[in-house]
Backbone as XML, in Angstrom:
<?xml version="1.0"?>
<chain id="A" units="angstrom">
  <residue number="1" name="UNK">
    <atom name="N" x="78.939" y="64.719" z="38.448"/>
    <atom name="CA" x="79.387" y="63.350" z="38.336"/>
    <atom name="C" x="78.211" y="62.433" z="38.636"/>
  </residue>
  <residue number="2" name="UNK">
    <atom name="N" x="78.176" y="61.635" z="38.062"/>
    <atom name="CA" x="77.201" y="60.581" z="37.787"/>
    <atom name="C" x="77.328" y="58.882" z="38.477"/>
  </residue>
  <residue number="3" name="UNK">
    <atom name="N" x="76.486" y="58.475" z="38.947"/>
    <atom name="CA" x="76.361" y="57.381" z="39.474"/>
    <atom name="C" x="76.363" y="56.017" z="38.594"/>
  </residue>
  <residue number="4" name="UNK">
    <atom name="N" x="77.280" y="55.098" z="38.444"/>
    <atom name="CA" x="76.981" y="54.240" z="37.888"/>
    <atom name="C" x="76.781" y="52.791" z="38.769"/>
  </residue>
  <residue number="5" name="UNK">
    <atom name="N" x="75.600" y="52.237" z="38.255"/>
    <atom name="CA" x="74.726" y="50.861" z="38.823"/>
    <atom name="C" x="74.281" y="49.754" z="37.838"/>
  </residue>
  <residue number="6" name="UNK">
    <atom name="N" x="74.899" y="48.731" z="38.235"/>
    <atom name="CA" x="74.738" y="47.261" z="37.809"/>
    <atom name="C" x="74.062" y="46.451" z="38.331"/>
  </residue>
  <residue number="7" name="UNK">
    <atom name="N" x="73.203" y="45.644" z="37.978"/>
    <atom name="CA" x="72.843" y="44.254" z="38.975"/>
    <atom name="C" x="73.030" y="43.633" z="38.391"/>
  </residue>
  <residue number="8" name="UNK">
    <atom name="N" x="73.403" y="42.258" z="39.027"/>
    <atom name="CA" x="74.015" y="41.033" z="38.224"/>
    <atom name="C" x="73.428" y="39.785" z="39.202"/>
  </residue>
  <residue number="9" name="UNK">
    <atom name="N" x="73.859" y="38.590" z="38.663"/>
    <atom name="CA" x="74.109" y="37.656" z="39.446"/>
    <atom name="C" x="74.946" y="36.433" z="38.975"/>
  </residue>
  <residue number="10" name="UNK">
    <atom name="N" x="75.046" y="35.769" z="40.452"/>
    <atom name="CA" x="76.656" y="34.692" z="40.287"/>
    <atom name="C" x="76.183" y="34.015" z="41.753"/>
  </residue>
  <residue number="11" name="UNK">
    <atom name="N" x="76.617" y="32.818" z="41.710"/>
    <atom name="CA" x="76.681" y="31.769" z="42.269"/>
    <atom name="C" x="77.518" y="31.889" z="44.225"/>
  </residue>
  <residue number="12" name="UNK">
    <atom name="N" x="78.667" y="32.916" z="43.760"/>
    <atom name="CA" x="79.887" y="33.155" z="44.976"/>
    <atom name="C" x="79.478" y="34.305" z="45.124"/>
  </residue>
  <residue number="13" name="UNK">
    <atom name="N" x="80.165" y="34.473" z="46.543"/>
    <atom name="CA" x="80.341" y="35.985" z="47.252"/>
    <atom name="C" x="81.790" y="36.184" z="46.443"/>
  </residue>
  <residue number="14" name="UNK">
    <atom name="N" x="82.697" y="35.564" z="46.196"/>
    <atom name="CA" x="83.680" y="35.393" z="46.237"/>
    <atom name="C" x="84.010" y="36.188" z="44.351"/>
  </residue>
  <residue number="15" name="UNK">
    <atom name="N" x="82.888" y="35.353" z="43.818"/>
    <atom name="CA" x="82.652" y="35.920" z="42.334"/>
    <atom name="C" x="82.520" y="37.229" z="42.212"/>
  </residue>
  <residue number="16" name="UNK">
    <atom name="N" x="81.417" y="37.838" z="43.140"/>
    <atom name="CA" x="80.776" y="39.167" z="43.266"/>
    <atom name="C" x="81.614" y="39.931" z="43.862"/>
  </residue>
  <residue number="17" name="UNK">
    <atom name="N" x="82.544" y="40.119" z="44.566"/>
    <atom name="CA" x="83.873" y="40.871" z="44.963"/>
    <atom name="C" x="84.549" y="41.173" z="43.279"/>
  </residue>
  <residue number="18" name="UNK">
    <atom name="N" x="84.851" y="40.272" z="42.289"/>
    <atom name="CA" x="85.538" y="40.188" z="41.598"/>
    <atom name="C" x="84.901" y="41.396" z="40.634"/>
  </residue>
  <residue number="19" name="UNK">
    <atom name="N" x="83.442" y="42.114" z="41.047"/>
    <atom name="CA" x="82.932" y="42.700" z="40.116"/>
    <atom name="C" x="83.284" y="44.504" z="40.628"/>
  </residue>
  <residue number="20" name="UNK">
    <atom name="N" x="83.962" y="44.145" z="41.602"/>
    <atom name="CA" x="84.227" y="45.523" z="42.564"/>
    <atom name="C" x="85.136" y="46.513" z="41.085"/>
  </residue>
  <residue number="21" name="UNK">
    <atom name="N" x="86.505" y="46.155" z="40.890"/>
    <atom name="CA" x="87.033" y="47.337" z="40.131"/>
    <atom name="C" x="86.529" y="47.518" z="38.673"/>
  </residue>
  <residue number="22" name="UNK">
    <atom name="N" x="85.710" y="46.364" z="37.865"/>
    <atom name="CA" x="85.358" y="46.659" z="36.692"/>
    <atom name="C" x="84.059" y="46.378" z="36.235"/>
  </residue>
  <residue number="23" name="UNK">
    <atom name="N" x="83.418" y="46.235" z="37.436"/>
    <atom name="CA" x="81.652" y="46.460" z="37.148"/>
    <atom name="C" x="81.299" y="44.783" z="36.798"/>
  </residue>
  <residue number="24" name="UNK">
    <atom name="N" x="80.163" y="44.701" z="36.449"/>
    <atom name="CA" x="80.236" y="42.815" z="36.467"/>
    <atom name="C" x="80.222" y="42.759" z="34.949"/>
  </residue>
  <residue number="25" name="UNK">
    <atom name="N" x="80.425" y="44.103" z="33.496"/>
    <atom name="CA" x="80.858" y="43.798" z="32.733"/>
    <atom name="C" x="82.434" y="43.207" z="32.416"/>
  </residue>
  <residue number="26" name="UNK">
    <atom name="N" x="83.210" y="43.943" z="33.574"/>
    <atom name="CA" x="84.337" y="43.678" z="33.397"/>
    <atom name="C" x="84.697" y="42.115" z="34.010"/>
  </residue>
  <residue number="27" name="UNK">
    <atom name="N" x="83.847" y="41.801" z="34.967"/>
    <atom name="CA" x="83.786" y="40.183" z="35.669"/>
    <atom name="C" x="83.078" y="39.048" z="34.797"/>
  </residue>
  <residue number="28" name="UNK">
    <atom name="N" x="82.556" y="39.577" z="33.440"/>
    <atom name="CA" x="81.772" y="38.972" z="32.712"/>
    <atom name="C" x="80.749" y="37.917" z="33.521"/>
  </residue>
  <residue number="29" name="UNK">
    <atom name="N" x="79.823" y="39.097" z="34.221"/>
    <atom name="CA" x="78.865" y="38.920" z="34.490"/>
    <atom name="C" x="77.830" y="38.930" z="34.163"/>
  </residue>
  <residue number="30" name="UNK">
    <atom name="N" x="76.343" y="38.318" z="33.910"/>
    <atom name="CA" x="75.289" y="38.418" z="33.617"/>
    <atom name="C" x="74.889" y="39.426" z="34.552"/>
  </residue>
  <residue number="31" name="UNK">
    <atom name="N" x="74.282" y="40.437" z="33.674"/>
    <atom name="CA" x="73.933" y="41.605" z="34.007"/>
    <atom name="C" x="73.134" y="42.918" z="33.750"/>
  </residue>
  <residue number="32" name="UNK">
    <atom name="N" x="72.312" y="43.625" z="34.040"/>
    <atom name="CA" x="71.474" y="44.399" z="33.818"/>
    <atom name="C" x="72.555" y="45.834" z="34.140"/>
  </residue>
  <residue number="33" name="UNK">
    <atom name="N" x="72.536" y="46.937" z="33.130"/>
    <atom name="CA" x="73.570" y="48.258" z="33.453"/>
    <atom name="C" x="72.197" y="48.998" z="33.640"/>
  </residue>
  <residue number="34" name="UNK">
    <atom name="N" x="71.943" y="50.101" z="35.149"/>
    <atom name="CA" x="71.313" y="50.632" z="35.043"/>
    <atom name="C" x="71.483" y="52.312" z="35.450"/>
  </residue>
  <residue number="35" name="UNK">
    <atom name="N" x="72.980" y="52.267" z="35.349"/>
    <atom name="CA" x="73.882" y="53.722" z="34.950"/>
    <atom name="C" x="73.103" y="55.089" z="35.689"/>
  </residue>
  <residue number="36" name="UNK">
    <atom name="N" x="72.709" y="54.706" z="37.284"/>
    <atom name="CA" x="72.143" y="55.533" z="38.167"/>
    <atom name="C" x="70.450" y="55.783" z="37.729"/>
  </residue>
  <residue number="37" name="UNK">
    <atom name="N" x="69.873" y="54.894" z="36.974"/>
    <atom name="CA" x="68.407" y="55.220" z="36.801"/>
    <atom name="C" x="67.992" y="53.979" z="37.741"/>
  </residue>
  <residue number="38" name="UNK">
    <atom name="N" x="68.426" y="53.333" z="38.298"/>
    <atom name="CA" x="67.640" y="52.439" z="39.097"/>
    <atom name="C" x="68.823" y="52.310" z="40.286"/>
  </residue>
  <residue number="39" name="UNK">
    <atom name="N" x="69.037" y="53.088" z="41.401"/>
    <atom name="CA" x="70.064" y="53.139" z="42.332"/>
    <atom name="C" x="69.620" y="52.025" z="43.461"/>
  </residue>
  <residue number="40" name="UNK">
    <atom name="N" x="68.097" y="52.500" z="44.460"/>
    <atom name="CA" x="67.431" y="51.817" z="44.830"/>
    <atom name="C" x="66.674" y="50.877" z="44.391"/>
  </residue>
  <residue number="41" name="UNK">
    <atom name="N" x="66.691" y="49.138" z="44.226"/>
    <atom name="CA" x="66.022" y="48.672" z="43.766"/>
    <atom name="C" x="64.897" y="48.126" z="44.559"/>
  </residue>
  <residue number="42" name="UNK">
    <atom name="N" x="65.250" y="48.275" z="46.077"/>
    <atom name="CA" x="63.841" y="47.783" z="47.100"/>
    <atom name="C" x="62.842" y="48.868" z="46.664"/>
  </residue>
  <residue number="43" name="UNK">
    <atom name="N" x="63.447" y="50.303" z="46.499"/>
    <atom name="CA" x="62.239" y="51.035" z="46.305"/>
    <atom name="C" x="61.107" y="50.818" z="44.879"/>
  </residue>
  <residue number="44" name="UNK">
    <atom name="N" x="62.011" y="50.570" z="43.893"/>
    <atom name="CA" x="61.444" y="50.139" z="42.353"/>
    <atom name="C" x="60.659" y="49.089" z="43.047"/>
  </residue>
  <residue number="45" name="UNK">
    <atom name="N" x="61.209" y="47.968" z="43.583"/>
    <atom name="CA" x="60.138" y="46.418" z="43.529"/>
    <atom name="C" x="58.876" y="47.203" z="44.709"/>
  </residue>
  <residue number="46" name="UNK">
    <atom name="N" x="58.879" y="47.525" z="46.116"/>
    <atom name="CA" x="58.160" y="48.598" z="46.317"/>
    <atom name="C" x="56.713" y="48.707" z="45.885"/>
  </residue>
  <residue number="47" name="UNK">
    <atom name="N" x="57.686" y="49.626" z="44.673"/>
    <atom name="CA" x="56.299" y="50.136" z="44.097"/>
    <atom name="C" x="55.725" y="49.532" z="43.083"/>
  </residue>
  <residue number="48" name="UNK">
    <atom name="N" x="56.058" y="48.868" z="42.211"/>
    <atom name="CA" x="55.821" y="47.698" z="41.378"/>
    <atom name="C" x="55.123" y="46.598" z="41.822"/>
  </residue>
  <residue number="49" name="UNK">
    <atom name="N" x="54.887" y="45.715" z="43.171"/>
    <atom name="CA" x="54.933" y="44.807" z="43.507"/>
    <atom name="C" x="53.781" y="45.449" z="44.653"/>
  </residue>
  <residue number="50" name="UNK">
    <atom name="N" x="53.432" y="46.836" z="44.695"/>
    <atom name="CA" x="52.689" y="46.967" z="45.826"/>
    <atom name="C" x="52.523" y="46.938" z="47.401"/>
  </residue>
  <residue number="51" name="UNK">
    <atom name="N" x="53.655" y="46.214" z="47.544"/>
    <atom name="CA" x="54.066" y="45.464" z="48.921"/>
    <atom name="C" x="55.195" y="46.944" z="49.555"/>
  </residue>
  <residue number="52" name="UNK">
    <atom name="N" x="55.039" y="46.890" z="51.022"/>
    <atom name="CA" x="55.440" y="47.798" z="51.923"/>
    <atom name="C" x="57.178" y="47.533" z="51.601"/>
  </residue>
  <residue number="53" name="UNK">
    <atom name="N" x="57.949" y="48.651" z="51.628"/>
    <atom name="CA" x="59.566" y="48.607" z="51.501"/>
    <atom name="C" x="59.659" y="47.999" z="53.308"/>
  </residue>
  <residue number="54" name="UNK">
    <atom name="N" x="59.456" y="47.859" z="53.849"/>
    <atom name="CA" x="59.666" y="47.629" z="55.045"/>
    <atom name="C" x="58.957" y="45.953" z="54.984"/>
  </residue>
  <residue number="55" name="UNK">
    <atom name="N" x="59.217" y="45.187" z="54.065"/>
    <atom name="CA" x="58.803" y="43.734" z="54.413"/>
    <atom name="C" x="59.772" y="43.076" z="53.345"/>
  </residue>
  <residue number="56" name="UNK">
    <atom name="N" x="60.758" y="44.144" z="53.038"/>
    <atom name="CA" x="62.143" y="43.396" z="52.617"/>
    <atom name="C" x="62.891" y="43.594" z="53.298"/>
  </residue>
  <residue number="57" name="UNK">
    <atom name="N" x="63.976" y="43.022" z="53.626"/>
    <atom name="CA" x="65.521" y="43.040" z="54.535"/>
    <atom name="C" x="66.088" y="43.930" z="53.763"/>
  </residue>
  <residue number="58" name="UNK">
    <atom name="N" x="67.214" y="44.121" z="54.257"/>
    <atom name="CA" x="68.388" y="45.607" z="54.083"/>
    <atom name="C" x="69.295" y="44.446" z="52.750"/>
  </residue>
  <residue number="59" name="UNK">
    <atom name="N" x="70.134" y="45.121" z="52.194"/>
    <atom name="CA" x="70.797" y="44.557" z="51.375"/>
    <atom name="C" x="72.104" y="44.857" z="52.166"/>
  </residue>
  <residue number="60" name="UNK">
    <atom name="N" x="73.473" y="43.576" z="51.864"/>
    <atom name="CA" x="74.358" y="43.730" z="53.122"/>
    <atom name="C" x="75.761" y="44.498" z="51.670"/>
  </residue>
  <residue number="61" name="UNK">
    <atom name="N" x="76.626" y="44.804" z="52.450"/>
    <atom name="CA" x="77.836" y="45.121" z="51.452"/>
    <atom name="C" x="78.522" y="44.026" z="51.697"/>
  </residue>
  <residue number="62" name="UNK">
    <atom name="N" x="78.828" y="43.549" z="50.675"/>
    <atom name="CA" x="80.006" y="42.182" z="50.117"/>
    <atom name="C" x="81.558" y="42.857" z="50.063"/>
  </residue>
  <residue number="63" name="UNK">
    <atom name="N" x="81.687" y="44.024" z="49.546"/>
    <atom name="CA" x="82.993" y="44.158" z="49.367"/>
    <atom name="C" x="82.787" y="46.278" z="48.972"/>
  </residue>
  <residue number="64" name="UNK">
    <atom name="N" x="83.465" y="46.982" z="49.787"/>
    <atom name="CA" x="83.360" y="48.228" z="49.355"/>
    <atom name="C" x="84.935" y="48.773" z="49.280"/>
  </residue>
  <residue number="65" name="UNK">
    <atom name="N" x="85.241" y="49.698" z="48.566"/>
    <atom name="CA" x="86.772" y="50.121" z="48.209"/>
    <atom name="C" x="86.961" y="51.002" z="48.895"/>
  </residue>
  <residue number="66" name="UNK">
    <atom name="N" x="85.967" y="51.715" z="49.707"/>
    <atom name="CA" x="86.052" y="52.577" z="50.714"/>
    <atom name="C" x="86.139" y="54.204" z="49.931"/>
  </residue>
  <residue number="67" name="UNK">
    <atom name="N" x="86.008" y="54.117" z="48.745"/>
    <atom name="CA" x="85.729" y="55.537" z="48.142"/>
    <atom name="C" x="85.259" y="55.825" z="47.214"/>
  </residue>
  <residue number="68" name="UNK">
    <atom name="N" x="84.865" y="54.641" z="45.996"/>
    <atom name="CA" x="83.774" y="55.287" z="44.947"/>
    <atom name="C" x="82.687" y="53.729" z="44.478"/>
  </residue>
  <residue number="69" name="UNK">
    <atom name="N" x="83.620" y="52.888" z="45.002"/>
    <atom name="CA" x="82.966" y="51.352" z="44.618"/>
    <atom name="C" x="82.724" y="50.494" z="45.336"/>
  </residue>
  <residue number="70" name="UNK">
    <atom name="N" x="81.751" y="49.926" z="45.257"/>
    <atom name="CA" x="81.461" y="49.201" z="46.310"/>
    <atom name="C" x="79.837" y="47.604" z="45.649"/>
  </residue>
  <residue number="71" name="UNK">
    <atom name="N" x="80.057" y="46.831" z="46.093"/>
    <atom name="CA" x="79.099" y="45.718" z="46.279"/>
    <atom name="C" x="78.685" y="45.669" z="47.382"/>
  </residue>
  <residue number="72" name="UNK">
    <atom name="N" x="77.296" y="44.936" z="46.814"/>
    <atom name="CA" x="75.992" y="44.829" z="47.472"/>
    <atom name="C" x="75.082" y="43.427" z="47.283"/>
  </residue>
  <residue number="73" name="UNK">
    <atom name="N" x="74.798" y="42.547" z="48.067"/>
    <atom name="CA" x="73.782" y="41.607" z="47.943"/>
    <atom name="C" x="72.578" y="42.156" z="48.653"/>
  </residue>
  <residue number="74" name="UNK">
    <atom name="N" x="71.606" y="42.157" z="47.494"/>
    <atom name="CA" x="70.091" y="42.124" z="47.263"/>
    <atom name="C" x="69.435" y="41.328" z="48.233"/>
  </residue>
  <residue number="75" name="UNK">
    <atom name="N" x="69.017" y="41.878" z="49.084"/>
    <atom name="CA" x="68.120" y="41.007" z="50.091"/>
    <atom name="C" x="67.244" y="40.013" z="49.595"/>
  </residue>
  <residue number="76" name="UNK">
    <atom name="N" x="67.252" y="38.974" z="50.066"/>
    <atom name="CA" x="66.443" y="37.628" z="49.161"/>
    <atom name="C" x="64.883" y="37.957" z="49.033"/>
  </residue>
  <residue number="77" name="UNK">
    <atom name="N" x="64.305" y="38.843" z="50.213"/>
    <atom name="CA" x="62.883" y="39.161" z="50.223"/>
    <atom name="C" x="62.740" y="39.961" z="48.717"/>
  </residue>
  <residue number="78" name="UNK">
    <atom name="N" x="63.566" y="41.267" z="48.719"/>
    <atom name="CA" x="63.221" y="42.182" z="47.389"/>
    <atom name="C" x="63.606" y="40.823" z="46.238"/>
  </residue>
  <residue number="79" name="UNK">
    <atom name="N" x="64.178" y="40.035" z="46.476"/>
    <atom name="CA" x="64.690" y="39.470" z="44.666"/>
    <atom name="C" x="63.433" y="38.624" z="44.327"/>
  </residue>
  <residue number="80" name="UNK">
    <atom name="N" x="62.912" y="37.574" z="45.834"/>
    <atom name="CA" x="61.742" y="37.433" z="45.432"/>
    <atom name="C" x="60.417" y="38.086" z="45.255"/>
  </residue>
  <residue number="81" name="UNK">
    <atom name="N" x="60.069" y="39.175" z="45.824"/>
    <atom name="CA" x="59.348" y="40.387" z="45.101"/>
    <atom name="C" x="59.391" y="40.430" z="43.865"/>
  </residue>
  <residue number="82" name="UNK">
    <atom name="N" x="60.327" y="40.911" z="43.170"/>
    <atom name="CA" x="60.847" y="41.450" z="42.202"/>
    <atom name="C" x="60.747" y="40.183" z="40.922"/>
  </residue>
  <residue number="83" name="UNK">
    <atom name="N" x="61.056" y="39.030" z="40.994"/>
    <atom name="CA" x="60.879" y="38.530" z="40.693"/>
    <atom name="C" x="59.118" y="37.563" z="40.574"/>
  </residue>
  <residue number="84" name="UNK">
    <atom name="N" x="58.489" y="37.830" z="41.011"/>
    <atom name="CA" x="57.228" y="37.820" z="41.317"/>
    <atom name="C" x="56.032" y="38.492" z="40.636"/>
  </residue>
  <residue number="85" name="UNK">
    <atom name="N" x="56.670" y="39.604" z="40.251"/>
    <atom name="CA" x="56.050" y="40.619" z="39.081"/>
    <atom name="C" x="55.464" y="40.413" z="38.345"/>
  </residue>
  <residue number="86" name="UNK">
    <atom name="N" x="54.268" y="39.932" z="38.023"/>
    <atom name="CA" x="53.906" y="38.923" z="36.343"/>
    <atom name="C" x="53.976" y="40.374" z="35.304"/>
  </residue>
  <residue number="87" name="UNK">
    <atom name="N" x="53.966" y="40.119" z="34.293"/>
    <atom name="CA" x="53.896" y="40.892" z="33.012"/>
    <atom name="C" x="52.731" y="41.597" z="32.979"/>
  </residue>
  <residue number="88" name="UNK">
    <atom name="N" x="51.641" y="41.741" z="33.284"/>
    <atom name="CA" x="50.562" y="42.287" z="33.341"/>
    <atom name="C" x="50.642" y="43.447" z="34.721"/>
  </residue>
  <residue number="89" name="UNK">
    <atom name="N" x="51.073" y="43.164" z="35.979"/>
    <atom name="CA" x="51.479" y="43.866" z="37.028"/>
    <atom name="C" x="52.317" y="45.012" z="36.395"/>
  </residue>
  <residue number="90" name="UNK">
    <atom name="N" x="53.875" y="44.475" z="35.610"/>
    <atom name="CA" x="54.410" y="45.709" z="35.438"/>
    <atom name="C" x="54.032" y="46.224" z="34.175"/>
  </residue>
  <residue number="91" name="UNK">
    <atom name="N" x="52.899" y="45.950" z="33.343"/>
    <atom name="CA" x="52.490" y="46.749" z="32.397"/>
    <atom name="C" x="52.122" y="47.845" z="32.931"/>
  </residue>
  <residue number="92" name="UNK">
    <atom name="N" x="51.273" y="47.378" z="33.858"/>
    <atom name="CA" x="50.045" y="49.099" z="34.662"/>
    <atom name="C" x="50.918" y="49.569" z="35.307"/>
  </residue>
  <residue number="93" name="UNK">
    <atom name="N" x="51.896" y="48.936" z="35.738"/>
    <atom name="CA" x="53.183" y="50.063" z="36.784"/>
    <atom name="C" x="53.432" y="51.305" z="35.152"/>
  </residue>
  <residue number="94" name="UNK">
    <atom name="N" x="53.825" y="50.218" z="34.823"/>
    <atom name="CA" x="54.636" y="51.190" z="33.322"/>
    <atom name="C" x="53.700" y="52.425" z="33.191"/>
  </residue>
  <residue number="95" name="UNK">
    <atom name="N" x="52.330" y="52.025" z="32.646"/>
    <atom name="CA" x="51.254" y="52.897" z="32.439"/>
    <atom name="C" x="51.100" y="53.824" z="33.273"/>
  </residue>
  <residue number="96" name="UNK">
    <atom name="N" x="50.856" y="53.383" z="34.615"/>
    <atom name="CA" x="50.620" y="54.613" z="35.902"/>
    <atom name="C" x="51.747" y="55.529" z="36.281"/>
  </residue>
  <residue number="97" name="UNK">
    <atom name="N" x="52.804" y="55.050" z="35.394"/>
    <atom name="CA" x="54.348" y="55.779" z="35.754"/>
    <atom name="C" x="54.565" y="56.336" z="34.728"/>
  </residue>
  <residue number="98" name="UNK">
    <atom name="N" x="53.506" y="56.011" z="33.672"/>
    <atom name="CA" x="53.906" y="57.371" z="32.022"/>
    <atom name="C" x="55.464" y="56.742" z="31.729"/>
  </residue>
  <residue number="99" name="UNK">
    <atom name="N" x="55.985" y="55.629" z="32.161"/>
    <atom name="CA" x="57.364" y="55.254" z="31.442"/>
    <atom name="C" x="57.641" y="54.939" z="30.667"/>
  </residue>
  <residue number="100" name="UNK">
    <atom name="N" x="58.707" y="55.556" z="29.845"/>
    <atom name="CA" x="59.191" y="55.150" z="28.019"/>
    <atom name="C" x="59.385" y="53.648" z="28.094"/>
  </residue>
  <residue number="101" name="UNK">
    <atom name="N" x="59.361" y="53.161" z="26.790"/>
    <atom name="CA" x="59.635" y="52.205" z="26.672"/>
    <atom name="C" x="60.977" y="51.548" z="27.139"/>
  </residue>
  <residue number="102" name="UNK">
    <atom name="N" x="62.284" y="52.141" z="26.846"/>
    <atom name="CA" x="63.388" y="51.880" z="27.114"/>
    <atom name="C" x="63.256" y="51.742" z="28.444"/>
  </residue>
  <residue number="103" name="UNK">
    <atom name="N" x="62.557" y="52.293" z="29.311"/>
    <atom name="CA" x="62.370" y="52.642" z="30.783"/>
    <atom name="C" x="62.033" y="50.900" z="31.444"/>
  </residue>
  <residue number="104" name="UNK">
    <atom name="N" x="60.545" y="50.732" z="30.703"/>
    <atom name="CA" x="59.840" y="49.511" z="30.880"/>
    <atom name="C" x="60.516" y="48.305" z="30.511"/>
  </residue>
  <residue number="105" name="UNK">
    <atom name="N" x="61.409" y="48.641" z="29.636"/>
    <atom name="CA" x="62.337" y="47.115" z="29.334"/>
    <atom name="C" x="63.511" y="47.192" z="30.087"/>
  </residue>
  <residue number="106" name="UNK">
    <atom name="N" x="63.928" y="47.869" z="31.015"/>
    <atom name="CA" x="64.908" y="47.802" z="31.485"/>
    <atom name="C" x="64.556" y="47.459" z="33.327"/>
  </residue>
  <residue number="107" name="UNK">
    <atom name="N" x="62.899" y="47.799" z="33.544"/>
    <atom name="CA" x="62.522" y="47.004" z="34.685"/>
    <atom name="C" x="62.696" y="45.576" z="33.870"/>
  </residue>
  <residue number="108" name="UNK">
    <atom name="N" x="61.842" y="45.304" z="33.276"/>
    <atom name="CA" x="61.373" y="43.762" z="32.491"/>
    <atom name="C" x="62.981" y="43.249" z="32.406"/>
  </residue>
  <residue number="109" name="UNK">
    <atom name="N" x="63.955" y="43.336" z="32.317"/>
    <atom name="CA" x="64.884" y="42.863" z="32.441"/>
    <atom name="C" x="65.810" y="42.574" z="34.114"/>
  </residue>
  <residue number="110" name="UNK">
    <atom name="N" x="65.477" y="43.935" z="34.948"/>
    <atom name="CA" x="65.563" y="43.458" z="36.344"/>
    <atom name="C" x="64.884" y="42.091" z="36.094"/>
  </residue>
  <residue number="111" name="UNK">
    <atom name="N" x="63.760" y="42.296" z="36.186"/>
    <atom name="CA" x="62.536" y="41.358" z="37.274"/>
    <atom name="C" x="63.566" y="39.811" z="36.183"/>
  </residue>
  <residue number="112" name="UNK">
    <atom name="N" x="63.572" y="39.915" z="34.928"/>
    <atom name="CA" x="63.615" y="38.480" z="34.338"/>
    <atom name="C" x="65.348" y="37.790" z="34.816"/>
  </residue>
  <residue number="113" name="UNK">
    <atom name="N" x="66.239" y="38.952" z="35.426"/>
    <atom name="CA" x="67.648" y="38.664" z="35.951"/>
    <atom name="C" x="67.081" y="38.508" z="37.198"/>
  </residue>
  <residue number="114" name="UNK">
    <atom name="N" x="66.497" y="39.096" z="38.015"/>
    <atom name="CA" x="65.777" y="38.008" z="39.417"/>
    <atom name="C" x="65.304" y="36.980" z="39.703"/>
  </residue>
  <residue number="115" name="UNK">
    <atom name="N" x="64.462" y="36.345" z="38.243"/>
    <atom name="CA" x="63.913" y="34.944" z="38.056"/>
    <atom name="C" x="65.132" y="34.342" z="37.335"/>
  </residue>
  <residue number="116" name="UNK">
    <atom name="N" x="66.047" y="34.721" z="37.141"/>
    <atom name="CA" x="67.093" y="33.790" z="36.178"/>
    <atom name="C" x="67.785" y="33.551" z="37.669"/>
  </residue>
  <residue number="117" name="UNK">
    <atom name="N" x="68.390" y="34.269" z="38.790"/>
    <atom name="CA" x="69.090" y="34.363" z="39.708"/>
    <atom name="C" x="68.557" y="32.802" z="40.919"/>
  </residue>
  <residue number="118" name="UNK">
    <atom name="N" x="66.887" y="33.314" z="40.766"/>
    <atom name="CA" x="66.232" y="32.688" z="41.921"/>
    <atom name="C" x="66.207" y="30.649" z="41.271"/>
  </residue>
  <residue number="119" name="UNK">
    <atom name="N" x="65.956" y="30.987" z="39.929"/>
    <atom name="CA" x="65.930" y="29.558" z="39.283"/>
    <atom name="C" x="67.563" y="28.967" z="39.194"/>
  </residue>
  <residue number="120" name="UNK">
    <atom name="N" x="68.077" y="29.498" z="39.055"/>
    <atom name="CA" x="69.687" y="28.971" z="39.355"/>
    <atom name="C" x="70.126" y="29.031" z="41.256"/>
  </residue>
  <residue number="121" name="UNK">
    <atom name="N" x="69.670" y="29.331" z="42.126"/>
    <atom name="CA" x="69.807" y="29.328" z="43.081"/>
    <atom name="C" x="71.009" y="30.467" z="43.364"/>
  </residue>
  <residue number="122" name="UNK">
    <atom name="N" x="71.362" y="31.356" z="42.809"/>
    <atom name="CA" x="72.116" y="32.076" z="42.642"/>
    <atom name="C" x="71.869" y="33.837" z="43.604"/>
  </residue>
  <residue number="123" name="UNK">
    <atom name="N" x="72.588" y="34.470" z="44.006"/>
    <atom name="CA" x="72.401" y="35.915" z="44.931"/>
    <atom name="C" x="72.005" y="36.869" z="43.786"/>
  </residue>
  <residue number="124" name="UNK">
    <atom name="N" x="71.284" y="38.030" z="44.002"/>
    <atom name="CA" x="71.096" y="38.921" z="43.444"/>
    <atom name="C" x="72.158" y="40.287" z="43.889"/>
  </residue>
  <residue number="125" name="UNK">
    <atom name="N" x="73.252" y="40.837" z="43.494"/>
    <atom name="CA" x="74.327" y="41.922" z="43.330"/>
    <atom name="C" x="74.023" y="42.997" z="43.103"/>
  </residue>
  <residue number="126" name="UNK">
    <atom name="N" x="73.952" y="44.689" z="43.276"/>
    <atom name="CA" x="74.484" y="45.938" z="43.132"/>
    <atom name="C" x="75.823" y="46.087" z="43.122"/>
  </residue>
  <residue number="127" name="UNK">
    <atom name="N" x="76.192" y="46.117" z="41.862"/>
    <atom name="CA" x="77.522" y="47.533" z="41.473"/>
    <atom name="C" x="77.171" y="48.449" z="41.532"/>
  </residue>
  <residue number="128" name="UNK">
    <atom name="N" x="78.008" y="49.518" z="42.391"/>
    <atom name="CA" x="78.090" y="51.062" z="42.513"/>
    <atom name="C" x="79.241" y="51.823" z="41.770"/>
  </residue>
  <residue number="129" name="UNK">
    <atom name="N" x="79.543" y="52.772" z="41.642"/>
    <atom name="CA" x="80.324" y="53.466" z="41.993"/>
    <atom name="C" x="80.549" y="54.950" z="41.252"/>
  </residue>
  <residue number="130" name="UNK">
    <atom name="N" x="80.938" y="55.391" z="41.941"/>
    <atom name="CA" x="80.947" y="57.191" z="41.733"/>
    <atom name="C" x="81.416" y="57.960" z="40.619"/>
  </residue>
</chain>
């Protein structure tokens, strides 16, 4: 069984609960599906961004179902990391990581839903679930 992972973002805590039973496609959320290839995202920005995992905050749980689903807000340190990334940074990540293309556009889409999040003043979200 397989892990499935979303990041999204929205304005409410209140919104981001709403993404608990049907993923933030089902909350028609703006959203990145990254269907257990990107579980940890402090560790991705990390290593992308160069910067120590230990100079972002913990990400807190918003709302968990207590058995396969659960939300998550993105610690503001990793979203601005992550968002921070210029295009040239995650080219050579891409390169030094031998990653497919599909791979590389699906960071490039994190990082550009972190700058869409941070320019709307908006939280950065993890959907989980089992």
């Amino acid at each position: 069984m397989g892990v499935l992972v979303g990041y999204f973002t929205t304005d409410s805590e209140q919104v981001a609960r709403q993404a608990l039973t049907g993923g933030p496609a089902g909350a028609k959320l703006p959203y990145v599906d990254c269907k257990g290839w990107v579980d940890e995202l402090e560790v991705l920005v990390a290593e992308i961004s160069g910067r120590d995992l230990s100079e972002f905050g913990d990400s807190e749980t918003v709302v968990d179902d207590g058995e396969a689903a659960g939300v998550e807000r993105i610690a503001p340190e990793t979203v601005a990391a992550l968002a921070g990334v210029d295009d040239a940074r995650l080219r050579a990540y891409a390169e030094d990581e031998l990653l497919e293309e599909w791979e590389t556009g699906r960071i490039t889409a994190l990082r550009d839903l972190a700058r869409e999040a941070r320019r709307l003043g908006h939280q950065l979200y993890r959907w989980s679930c089992v």
